[in-house]
N, C-alpha and C positions, 0 to 999 in steps of 0.2 A: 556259473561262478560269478559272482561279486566282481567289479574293477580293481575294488581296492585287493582283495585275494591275491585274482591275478600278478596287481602290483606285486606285491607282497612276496609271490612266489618265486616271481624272473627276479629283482632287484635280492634277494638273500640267497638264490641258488648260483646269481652270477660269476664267473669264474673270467681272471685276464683270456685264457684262451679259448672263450667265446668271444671274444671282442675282435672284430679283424681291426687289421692295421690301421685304414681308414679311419676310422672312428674314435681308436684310442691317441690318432694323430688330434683328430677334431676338437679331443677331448683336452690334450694338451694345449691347443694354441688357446683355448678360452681360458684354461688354471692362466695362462700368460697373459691375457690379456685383460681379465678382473683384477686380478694383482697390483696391474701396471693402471687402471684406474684407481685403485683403492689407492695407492702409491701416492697418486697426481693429487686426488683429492684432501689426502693429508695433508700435505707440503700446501696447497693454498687455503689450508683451514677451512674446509668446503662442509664440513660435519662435526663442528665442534660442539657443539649442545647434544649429537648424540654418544661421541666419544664422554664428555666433560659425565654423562647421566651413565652412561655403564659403568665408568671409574667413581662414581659412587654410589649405583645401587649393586653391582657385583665383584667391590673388591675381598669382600670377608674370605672368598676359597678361591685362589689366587690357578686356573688351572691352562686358559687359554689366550693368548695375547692378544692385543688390538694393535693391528697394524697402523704403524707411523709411530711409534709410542714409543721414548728411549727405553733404552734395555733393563728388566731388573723394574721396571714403572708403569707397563702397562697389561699385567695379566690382574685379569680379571675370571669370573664364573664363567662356563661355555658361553653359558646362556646371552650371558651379556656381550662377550664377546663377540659369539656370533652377530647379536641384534647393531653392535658400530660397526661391526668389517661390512654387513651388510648395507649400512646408509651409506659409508665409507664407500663402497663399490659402485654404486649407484649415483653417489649425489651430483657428480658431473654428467648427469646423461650420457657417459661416455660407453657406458658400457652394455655387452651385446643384446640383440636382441631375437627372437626365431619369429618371421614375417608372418607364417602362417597364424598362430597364436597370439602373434604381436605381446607375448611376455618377454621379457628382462629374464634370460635365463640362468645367468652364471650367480647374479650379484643375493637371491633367498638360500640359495643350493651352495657355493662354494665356502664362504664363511662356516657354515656350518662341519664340513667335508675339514678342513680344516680347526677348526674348534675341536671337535671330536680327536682328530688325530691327535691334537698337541694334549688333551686330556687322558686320554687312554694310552697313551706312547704307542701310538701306530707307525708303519713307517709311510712312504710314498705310493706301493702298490697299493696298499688299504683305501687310503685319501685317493688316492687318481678312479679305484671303481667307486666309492663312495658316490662320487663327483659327479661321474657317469650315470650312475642311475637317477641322480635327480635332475640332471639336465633331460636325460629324453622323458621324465614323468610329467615334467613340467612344460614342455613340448605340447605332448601328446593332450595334457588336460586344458592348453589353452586353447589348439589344434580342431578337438574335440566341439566348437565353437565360435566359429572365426567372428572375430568383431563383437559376440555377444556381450560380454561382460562391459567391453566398453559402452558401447548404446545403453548401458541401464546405468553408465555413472559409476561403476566400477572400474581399481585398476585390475586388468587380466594376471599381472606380476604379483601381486597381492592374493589376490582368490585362490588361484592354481601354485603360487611358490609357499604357501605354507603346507599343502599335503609334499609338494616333494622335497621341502625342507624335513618333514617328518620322515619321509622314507628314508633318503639320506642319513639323518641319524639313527634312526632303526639298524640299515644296513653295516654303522659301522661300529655300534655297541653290541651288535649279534643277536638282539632278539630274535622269537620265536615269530611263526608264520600270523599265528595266533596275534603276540601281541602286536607286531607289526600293522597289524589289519583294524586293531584298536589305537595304534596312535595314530594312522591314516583318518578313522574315523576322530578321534580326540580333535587332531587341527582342524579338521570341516569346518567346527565350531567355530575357528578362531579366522574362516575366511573375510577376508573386507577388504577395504584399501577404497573410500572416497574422492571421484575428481575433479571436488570440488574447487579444487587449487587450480583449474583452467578459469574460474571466474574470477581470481581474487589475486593471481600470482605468487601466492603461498607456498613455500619450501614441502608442503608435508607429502609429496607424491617422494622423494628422496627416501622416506623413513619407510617408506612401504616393504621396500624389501629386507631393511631389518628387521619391521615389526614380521613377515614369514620366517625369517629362520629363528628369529628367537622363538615363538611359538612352536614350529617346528621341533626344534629341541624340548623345549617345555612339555610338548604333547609324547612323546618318546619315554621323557622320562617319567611320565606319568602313567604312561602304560607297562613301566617295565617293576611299578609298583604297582601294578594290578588294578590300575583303571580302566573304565571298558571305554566304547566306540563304536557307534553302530556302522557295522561291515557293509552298509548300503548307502556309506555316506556319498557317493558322486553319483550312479542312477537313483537314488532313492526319491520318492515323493518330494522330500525336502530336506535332497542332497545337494549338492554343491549345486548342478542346474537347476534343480528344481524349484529351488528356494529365492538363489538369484537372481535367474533368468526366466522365472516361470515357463518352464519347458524342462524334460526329461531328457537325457542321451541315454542310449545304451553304450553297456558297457564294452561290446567290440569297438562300437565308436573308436575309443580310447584307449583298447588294450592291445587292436588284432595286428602281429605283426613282430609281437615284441620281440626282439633280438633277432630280428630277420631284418625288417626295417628302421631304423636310424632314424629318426628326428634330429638328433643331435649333432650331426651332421652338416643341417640344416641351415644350423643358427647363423647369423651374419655378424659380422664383426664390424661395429661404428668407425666410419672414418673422420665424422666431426661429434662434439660434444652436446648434442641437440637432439630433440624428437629427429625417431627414425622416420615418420609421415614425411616428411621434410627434406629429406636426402635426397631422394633422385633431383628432385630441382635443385638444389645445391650444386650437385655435379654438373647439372644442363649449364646454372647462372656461372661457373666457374668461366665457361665458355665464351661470355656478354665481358670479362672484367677490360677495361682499356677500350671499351668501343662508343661509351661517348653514351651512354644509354638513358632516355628521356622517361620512359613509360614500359611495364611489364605488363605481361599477361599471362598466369601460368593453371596448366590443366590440373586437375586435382580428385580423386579418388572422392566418391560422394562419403565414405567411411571415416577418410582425412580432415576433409572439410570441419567438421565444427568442432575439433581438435586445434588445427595449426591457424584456420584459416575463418576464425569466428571475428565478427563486428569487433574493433577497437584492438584486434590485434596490430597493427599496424603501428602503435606505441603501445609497445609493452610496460607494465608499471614495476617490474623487478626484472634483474639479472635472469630470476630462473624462467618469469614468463615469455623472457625474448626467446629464450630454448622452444619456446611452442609457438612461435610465431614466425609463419614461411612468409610474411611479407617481410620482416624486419631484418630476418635471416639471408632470403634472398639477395637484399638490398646492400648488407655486406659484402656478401660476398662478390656481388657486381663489382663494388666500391675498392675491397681489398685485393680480390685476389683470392684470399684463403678464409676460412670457419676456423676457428681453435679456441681453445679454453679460454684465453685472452680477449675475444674478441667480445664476450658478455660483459666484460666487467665494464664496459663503458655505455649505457644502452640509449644517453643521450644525445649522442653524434648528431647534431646539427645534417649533416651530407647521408646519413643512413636513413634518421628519420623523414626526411626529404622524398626520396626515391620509394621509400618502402609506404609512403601516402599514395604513390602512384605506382603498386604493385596490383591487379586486380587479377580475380581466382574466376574461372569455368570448371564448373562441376563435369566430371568426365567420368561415365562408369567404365574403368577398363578391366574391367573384370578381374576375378582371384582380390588378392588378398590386398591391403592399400598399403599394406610395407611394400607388396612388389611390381608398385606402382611405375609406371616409365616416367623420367623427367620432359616434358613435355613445354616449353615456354617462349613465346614469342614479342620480342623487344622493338619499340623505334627508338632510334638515336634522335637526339639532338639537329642530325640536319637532314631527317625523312628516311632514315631510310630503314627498312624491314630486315630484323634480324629474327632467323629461326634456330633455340639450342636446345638438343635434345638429345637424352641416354635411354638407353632399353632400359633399365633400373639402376638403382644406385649400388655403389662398388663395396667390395668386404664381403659379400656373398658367396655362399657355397660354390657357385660357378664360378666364380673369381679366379685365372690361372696362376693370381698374384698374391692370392692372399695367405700364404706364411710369409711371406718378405712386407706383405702389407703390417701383418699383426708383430712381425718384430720390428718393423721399425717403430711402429705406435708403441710398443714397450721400453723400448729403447727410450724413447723420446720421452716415456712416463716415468720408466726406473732411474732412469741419467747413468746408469753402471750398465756397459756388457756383460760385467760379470754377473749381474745380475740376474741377468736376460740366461744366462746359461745355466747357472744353480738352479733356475725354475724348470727348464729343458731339460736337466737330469732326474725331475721327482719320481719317475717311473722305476729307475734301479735305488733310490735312497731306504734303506733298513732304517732310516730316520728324519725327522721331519725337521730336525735343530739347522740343520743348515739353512733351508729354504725360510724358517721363523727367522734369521739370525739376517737375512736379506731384509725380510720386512719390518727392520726395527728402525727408526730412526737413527742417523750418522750424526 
């Protein structure tokens, strides 16, 4: 059997009570916690050229809203919609990511999960499994290749969230097994996502996850008017690896397991706005803030390295390159105290740029996966003397005994309403999805 099949079979035969508790918990704190970026992102106008471009290439069928958008003003086509709640989710780094795969899980998959719903009048059970299954598909197919897609210049979020953008819509327009297996194959086509925007500091790593879920949608709807898709698009010759990565998986690789083992589970939830490479030092330099600190030295995942920690990162040339840069990053957070949305919008800091000139990086293999990398960094102050700060990995993580009280207060802090935060915590018993739209519209 085919991956895509496989897919195909578990995500449209899935029912709420296969799902244990676990996982439909997992499943909710991330609808909470894309929400509550897409939220944050709106309110600082972080995606307006992609908001401003759906509201006028998909307002002719008026069926799915974009979040932030006053009421009555911003529904637009799915498609479209999906493709702004997607940059929208995304464009502050803020949101989650699964370490293994190092994709961006929630921000190709939940816009869509939601588009669908509001189009089809589904209620909250429909959208919450939707959800579910393209989060652990998109898991499992970045999972399925650890690091690869990035070493060849790909993003992982882009190649792998446009098939489980298309599952997700498959699963909740009800297509057949059949055609489900042809829009799986339809987005193969449509996988990409360039990163080239580490050399140049370029916005368009943001859009990556809308350009998966509009696709995704696009490829659904085109199979459910009887276009086809070769059913060997992820092992094939020149299927998703093959073509990419020059190299084949098989398709246990990526399927064995399914609804036994959880991926989804997995995904870690961002505690600052920035490349996840980058977080456990964060947490380590939280530790240096008030100690007077002269000179840095921090260990670094050989897979991280020429992501956060390449030549001239040290001044970043935009807001969103400071996000990939652990020297510049660290250097705050020494200086502050804290990482937050806020804290990019100034990248010229006289005292940041300072320290973050005398951050230096050791390449450290510690093996597994370089999201779950340990924070690892050693400081001298100002008058000699040796400071060692360091975490087993960065926090928001599956093993986290904090992380629902982590992921509400980050909602919290993103929605600005409790109410908020509890309408979205009810979408498992909603017969309708108008309440939780009626959150995400602009006040």
């Amino acid at each position: 059997m085919t991956a895509a099949r496989a897919l195909a079979e578990w995500a449209l035969g899935l029912t709420h009570g296969d799902v244990p508790e676990p996982v439909r918990r997992a499943a909710l704190r991330h609808v909470l916690d894309g929400l509550g970026c897409a939220v944050a992102a709106s309110r600082r106008n972080a995606a307006d050229a992609a908001v401003l471009t759906a509201l006028e290439l998909g307002g002719g069928r008026p069926e799915a809203t974009i979040i932030g958008q006053p009421a009555g003003q911003g529904r637009v086509t799915r498609a479209e919609a999906a493709f702004a709640n997607g940059v929208l989710m995304h464009a502050l780094d803020f949101d989650d990511t699964h370490a293994g795969g190092l994709v961006h899980a929630s921000a190709p998959v939940l816009p869509v999960a939601l588009a669908e719903a509001e189009a089809l009048g589904l209620g909250g059970p429909d959208l919450l499994l939707g959800a579910m299954v393209g989060l652990e598909a998109i898991c499992r197919l970045g999972a399925a290749a650890p690091h690869g897609f990035h070493s060849r210049g790909l993003h992982a979020t882009a190649a792998c969230g446009v098939l489980a953008a298309a599952l997700t819509a498959s699963r909740m327009r009800g297509l057949t097994i059949g055609e489900t297996v042809h829009a799986l194959g339809i987005a193969g086509s449509q996988a990409g996502g360039l990163l080239e925007f580490l050399n140049t500091g370029a916005s368009t790593k943001q859009l990556h996850a809308g350009f998966a879920a509009r696709a995704g949608v696009l490829a659904a709807t085109l199979a459910s008017h009887g276009a086809t898709g070769p059913g060997t698009v992820i092992e094939g010759e020149h299927g998703l690896y093959g073509a990419l990565l020059g190299r084949r998986v098989e398709p246990a690789v990526v399927v064995d397991g399914l609804g036994e083992r959880w991926e989804l589970t997995r995904i870690t939830v961002k505690p600052y706005p920035a490349c996840q490479l980058l977080h456990a030092q964060l947490d380590a330099a939280r530790g240096l803030h008030g100690a007077g600190v002269e000179s840095i030295t921090a260990e670094v995942h050989p897979d991280a390295a020429p992501i956060v920690c390449a030549p001239g990162k040290e001044r970043p040339r935009t807001p969103y390159d400071a996000k990939f840069s652990l020297p510049w990053s660290v250097a705050a957070m020494v200086i502050d105290g804290s990482v937050t949305t806020a804290t990019y919008d100034a990248i010229d800091r006289p005292e940041v740029l300072d320290l973050a000139g005398r951050v230096r990086t050791e390449i450290v293999d510690f093996g597994g996966a370089a999201a779950d990398q340990p924070g690892r960094l050693r400081a001298v102050t100002r008058d000699g003397r040796e400071i060692r700060a360091e975490v087993p990995r960065s926090g928001g993580g599956p093993d986290d005994p904090g992380i629902d009280r982590t992921v509400r207060e980050k909602a919290l802090a993103n929605l600005g309403d409790p109410g908020h935060v509890t309408e979205i915590l009810a979408l498992p018993d909603r017969t309708s999805t108008r309440p939780l739209l009626a959150v995400l519209e602009a006040r």
